[in-house]
N, C-alpha and C positions, 0 to 999 in steps of 0.2 A: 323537878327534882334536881339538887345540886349536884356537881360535878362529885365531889365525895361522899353525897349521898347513894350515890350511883355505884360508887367504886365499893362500897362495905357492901349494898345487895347484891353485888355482881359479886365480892369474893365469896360470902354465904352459898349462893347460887353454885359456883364454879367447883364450891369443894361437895357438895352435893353430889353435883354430877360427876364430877373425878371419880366419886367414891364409887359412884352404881355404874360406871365404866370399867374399874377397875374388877369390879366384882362378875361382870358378865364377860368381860375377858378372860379371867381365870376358869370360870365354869367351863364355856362353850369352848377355849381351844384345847382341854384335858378330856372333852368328851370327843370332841372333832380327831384327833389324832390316836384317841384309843379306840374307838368303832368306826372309821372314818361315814358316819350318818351322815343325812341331807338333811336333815326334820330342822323345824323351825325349834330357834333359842326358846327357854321356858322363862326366861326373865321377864319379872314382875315390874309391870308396868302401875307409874305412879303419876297420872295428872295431874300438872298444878293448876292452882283454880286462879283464874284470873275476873278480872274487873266486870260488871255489865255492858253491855252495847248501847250504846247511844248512837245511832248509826248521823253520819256527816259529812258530805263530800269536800268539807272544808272551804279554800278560796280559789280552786280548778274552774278555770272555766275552760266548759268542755264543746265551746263551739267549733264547727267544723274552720280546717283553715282550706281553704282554696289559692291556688296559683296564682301571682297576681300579675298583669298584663295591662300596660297602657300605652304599648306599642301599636300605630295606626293597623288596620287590618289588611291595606294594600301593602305593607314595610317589604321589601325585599330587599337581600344584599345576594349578588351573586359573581363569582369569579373562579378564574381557572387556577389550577394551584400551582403551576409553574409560574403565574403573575405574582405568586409573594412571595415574601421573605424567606430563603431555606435558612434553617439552623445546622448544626455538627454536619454531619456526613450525607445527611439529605441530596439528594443527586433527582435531575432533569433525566427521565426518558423517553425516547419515543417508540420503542416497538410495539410491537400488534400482539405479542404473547399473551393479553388478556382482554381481547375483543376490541373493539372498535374505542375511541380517547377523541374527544373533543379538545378543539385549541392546538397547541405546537409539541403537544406532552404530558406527560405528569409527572406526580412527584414521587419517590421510593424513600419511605423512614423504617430505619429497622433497630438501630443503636440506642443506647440511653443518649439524651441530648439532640438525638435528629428530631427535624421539625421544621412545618411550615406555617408562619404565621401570614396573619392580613391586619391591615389599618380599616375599622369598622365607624365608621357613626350610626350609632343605634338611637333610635327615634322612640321615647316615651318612655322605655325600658321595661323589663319584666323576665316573663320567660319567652323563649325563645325554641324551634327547633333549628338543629344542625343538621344539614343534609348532603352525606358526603358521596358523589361519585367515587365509588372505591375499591378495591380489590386485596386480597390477601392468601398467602398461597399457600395454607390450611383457616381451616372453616373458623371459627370463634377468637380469630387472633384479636387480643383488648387492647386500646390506646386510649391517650389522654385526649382532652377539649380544656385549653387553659384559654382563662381570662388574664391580659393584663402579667401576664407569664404565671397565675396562679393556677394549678389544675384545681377544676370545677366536679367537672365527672368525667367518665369513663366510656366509651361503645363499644362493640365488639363488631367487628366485620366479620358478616355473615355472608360473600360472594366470592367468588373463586375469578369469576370476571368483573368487569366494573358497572355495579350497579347500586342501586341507593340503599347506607345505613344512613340509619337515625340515632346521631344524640339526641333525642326529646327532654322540653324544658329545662333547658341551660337557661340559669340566673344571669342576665347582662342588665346592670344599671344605663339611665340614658347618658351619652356622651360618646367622645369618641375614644375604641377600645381598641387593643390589640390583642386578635383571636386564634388561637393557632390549633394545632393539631403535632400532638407529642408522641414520639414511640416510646411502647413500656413495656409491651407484650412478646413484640415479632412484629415482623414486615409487614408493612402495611405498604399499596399503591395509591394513591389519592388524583383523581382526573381532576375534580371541581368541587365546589362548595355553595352552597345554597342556606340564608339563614333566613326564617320564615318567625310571624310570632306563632306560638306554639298554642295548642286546642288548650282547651279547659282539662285539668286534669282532673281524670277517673274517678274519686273519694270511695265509691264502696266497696275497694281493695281492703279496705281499715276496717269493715265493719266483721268483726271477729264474733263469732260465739264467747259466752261465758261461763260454757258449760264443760269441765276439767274429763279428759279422760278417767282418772277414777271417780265412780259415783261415789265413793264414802268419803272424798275430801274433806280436811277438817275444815270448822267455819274459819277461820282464820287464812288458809291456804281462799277460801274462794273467795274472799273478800279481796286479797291481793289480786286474783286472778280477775274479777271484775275490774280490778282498779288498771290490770294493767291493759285491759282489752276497752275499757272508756278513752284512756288518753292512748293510745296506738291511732299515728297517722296525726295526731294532732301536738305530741310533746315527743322529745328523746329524753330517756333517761340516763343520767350520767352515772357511769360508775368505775371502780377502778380496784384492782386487785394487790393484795398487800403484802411484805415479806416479813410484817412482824411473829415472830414465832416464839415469841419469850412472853408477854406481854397480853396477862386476860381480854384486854380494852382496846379495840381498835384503833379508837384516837389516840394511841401512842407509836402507829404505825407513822415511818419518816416518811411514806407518800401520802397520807394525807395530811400531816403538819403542811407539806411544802406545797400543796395544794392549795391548802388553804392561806397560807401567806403571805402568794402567789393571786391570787383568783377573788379572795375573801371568803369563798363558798368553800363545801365539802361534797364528796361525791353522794349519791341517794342507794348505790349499789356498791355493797362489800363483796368484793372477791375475793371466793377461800379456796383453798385447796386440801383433797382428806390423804395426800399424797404419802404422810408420815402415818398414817392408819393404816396404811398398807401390810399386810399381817409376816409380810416379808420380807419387810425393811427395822418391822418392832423386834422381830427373830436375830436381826444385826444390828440392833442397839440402836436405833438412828430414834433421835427424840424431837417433842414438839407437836407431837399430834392430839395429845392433851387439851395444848392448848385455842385450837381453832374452834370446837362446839362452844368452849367459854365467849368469844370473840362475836360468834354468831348469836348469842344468846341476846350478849350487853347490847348490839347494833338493831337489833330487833326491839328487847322489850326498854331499852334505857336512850337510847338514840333514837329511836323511831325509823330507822333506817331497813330498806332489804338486802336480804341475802341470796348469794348466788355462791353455789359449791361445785369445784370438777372432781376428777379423782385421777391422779395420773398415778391406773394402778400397777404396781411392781409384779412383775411376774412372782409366782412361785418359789419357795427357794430351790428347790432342787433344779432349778430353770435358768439361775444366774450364775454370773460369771462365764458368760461364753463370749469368744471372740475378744477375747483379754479383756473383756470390760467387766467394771468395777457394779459391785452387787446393786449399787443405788442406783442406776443408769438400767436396770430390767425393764422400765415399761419401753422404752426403742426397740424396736423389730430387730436392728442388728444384735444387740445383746442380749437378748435371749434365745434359748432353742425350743420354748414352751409354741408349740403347736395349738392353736385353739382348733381347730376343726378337729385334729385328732383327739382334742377333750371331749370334743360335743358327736363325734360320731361313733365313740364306742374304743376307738386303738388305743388311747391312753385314757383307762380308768380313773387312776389317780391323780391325771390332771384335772378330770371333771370335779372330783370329790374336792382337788384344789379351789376351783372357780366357785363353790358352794360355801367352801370354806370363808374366804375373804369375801364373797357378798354378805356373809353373815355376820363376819366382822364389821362392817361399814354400816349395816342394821344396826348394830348397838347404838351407836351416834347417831342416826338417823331417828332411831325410835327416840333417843331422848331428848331429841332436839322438838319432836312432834309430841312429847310430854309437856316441853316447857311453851307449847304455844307459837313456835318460830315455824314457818314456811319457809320453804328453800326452793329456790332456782336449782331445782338438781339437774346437773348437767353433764353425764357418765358417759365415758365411751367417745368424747372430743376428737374430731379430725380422723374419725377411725379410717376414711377412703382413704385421707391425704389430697396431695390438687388434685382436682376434679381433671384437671386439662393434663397434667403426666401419671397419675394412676402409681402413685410411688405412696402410699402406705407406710407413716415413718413410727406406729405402733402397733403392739403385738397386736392388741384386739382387732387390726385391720386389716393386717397382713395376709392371715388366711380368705380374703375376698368378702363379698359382700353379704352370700348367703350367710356363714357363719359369721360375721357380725349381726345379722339382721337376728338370728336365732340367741346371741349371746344377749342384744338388748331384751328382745322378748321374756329371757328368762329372766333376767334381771326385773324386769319390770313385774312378773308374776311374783319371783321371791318377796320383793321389798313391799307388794301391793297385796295381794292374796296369801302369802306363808305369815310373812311378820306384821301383815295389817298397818304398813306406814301408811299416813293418810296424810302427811304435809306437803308432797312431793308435786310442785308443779314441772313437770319433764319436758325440757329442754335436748332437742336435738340437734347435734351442728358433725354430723357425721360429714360434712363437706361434699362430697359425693352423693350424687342425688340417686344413682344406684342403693347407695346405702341405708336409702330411708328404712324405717322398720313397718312405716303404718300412720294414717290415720288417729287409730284406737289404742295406738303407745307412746302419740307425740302431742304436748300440749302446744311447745310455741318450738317454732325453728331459727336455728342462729349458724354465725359462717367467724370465724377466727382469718382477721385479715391484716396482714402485715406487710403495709404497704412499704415503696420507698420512703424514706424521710423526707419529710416537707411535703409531703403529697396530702394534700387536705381533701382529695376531688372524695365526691359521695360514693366510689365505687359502685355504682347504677348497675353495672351488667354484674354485679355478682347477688346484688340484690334482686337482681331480674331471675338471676338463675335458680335464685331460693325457694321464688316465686311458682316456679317451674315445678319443684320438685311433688304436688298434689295441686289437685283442682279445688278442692276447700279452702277457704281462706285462714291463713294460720298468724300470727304475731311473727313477722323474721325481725333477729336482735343480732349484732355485731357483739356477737359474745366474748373476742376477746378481738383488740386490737394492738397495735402498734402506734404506728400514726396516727392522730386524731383526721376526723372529717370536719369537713363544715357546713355548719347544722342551713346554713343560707341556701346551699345548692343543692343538699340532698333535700330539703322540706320542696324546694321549686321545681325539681326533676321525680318525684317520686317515690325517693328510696329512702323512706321516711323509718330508718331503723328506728325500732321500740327502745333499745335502748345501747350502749356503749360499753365496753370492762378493760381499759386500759391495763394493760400486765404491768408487774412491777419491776423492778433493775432499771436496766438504760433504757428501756422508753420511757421511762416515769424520772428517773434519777441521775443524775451524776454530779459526782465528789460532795452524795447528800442532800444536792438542791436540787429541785425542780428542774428538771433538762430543758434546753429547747432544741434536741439535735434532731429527734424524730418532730416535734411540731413547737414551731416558738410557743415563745414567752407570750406573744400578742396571741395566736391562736387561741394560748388554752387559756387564758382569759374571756377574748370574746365566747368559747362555747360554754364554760362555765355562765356568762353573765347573760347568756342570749335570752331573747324573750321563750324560747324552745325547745328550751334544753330543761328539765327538772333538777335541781338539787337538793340534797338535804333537807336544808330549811324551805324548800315547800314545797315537800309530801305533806297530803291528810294525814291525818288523824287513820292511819291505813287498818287497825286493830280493831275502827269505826265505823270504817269504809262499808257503805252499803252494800249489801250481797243480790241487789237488784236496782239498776239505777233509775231506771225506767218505772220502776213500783215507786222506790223511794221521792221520784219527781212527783209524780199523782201525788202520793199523800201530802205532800209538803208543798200544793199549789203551786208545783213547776220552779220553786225557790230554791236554793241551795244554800246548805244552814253549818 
């Protein structure tokens, strides 16, 4: 379909749905605020019929990738860390405050810019482990592993005295390198350093179920949900979230022109936000929210693209305006005084009947977007802990601790699942805090929102580790919204093989219009758009086709892929 062919069934399309948005708005908030009821909307639900299936994994191939290592097996590189190079403020110690220290001392990094590097000739190349003699004086403090001055990955020191963490499978091409160890976190002590090549790594971490927490998922919802759980551990997919707010058609978003003009590619994941749906922000005139279902539609059924939606939801009205902030600013903990626990345990009635309210609001959109055949990355309730490591909650729905977040997802997921029967919704958790999980049985894939420093390309390995942590089942963890790019080179060789990427939009994405390179060059987001790795745009399947069994669909089709 052509570009303006596209554009006339996406206006048709978008004034449709405008029209039965605008109509379930008026019904359900004049029933909402005169009985203030919880019962599900009565809006007439109208499936469009779409195409037949011709199922086809396309040109995926979905073999396993393994670590790759041609470093001899006896290779060792070892040395004391007062024999290299310190950087910024890095200082030589020698007392006994953290057990016994090999050599004449060590090293202490605590600053941004401290660090100590070593002159390496690496033999064959591949991956490698790093193994630091080390200490830290709280438990889980993170630092860098840069190659060549470029941070690679991340570890977290786990000893309070000095004894061995592991960066495991750090990327180091053969030749001779310069390896250092960066502070990023907090203080780190470093006695020695020991590089080893690194075991074969793990592979069936990847192999995920593809079976959706809701059983009534539509077929469309689990055709993506196989597709994303085939290529998990073997591709990242790229994506990136957009500030166009005028504008039916994605592609008329300034971050992906510049993206693509930049790169030649386009991102595979549209990031949206239902933030101007917010039933509290439409009560104060704030517009725009119209046009994000349209945007999701076109990227879906005209792009062939997926979609991922958050909701940064605005407290209540009678909740804003506190602490001199301005009404739009409600979903931050400090500007509002809307209690969720007080909602959900009985002291404020009508904040509950509130919480009811606007999930019911955000249902209309949801339902119609699961009439028009679009799957959504739904991804509600973002960052609710806040950092895992300071316990600072910087939104309402987190604020009140973890029980009543765990309770406000739950409901959420029964309203939109069991009251309004959405059936598109693959659920996305990145509650950050691993306290904060809800469940098993109310989380289909888990993601972590990381906003690193600028130029920090390393795979963030220990927060991927942490994610990991958060259940014993094996889940899809996605880098649902980042900052900084990674590099798809060191996280595929260490492990931390994020599903997929959502670049936010403004200044990581932008400035004065063009393509920034302040949080990751100009060369980065190249090479990770063009990587062999990485998924774009143009080559997703045929996802609408996408087998909803790959392993059935292999049998029939004599193991071929068509």
């Amino acid at each position: 379909m052509n570009l303006c062919a596209k554009r006339i069934v996406s206006f048709f399309t978008a004034m449709t749905l405008t029209a039965a948005l605008a109509g379930c708005s008026n019904d359900d908030s004049s029933d909402a605020e005169s009985t203030g009821e919880t019962t599900a909307s009565t809006t007439t639900r109208q499936t469009i019929t779409t195409a037949p299936v011709v199922e086809t994994l396309g040109d995926l191939d979905l073999s396993d990738v393994p670590n790759e290592n041609n470093a001899p097996a006896d290779f060792r590189f070892e040395a004391e860390a007062e024999d290299g190079e310190l950087l910024g403020t890095a200082t030589v110690l020698d007392q006994n405050f953290l057990g016994e220290y090999t050599g004449e001392g060590f090293v202490s990094i605590a600053a941004e810019g401290d660090g100590v590097e070593f002159e390496v000739e690496i033999e064959g190349g591949g991956s490698f482990d790093i193994t630091l003699i080390a200490a830290a004086d709280k438990l889980g403090v993170s630092n860098l592993i840069t190659v060549d001055g470029a941070s690679l990955t991340s570890f977290k020191t786990n000893t309070e005295q000095f004894g061995e963490n592991v960066a495991s499978n750090v990327l180091i091409e053969e030749g001779t390198h310069t390896i250092g160890i960066a502070a990023s976190d907090g203080q780190c002590y470093i006695d020695s350093i020991v590089i080893t090549p690194a075991k074969e790594l793990d592979l069936s971490q990847y192999e995920v179920s593809n079976t959706l927490s809701n059983p009534n998922a539509s077929e469309e919802t689990r055709r993506l949900y196989n597709f994303l759980t085939d290529v998990y551990g073997k591709y990242t997919i790229s994506g990136q979230y957009t500030s166009n707010n005028s504008s039916f058609f994605a592609m008329d978003s300034r971050e992906l022109k510049e993206i693509n003009k930049n790169t030649g590619k386009y991102p595979a994941i549209l990031g949206l936000d239902l933030i101007e749906s917010s039933p509290s922000r439409v009560a104060n005139g704030s517009g725009g929210g119209a046009v994000v279902p349209q945007q999701a539609i076109d990227w879906w059924q005209n792009e062939g693209g997926i979609v991922s939606m958050c909701w940064h939801w605005n407290a209540p009205e009678p909740y804003l305006n506190y602490n001199g902030a301005a009404w739009w600013e409600g979903f931050y903990s400090d500007a509002t005084n809307f209690s969720l626990s007080a909602a959900l345990d009985g002291s404020d009635p009508e904040g509950y009947d509130y919480l009811i309210r606007d999930i019911d609001a955000i249902a209309e959109i949801l339902m119609n977007l699961d009439d028009h055949h679009v799957p959504i990355l739904w991804r509600p309730l973002h960052e609710g802990g806040g950092d895992p490591q300071w316990k600072n909650p910087w939104f309402w729905w987190g604020s009140s601790g973890a029980d009543a977040y765990i309770e406000l997802w739950q409901l959420m997921y029964d309203r939109l699942t069991n009251v309004h029967n959405i059936n598109n919704l693959i659920w996305v958790w990145n509650g950050q805090d691993p306290t904060y999980y809800p469940g098993d049985e109310y989380v289909d894939i888990i993601g972590y929102d990381i906003y690193a420093d600028p130029q920090d390309t390393s795979s963030q390995k220990d927060i991927y580790d942490l994610m990991k942590s958060v259940t014993d089942t094996n889940k899809i963890i996605a880098m649902t919204e980042n900052g900084a790019l990674f590099d798809p080179d060191a996280a595929f060789s260490d492990g931390s093989r994020w599903a997929w990427f959502s670049t936010w939009n403004g200044e990581y994405t932008l400035k004065d219009m063009q393509l920034s390179g302040e949080y990751t060059s100009l060369e980065m987001w190249n090479k990770i758009y063009n990587s062999e790795r990485v998924l774009t745009l143009d080559e997703l399947p045929d996802l609408k086709n996408y087998p909803l069994d790959t392993e059935q669909f292999l049998a029939e089709n004599g193991g071929e892929q068509s």
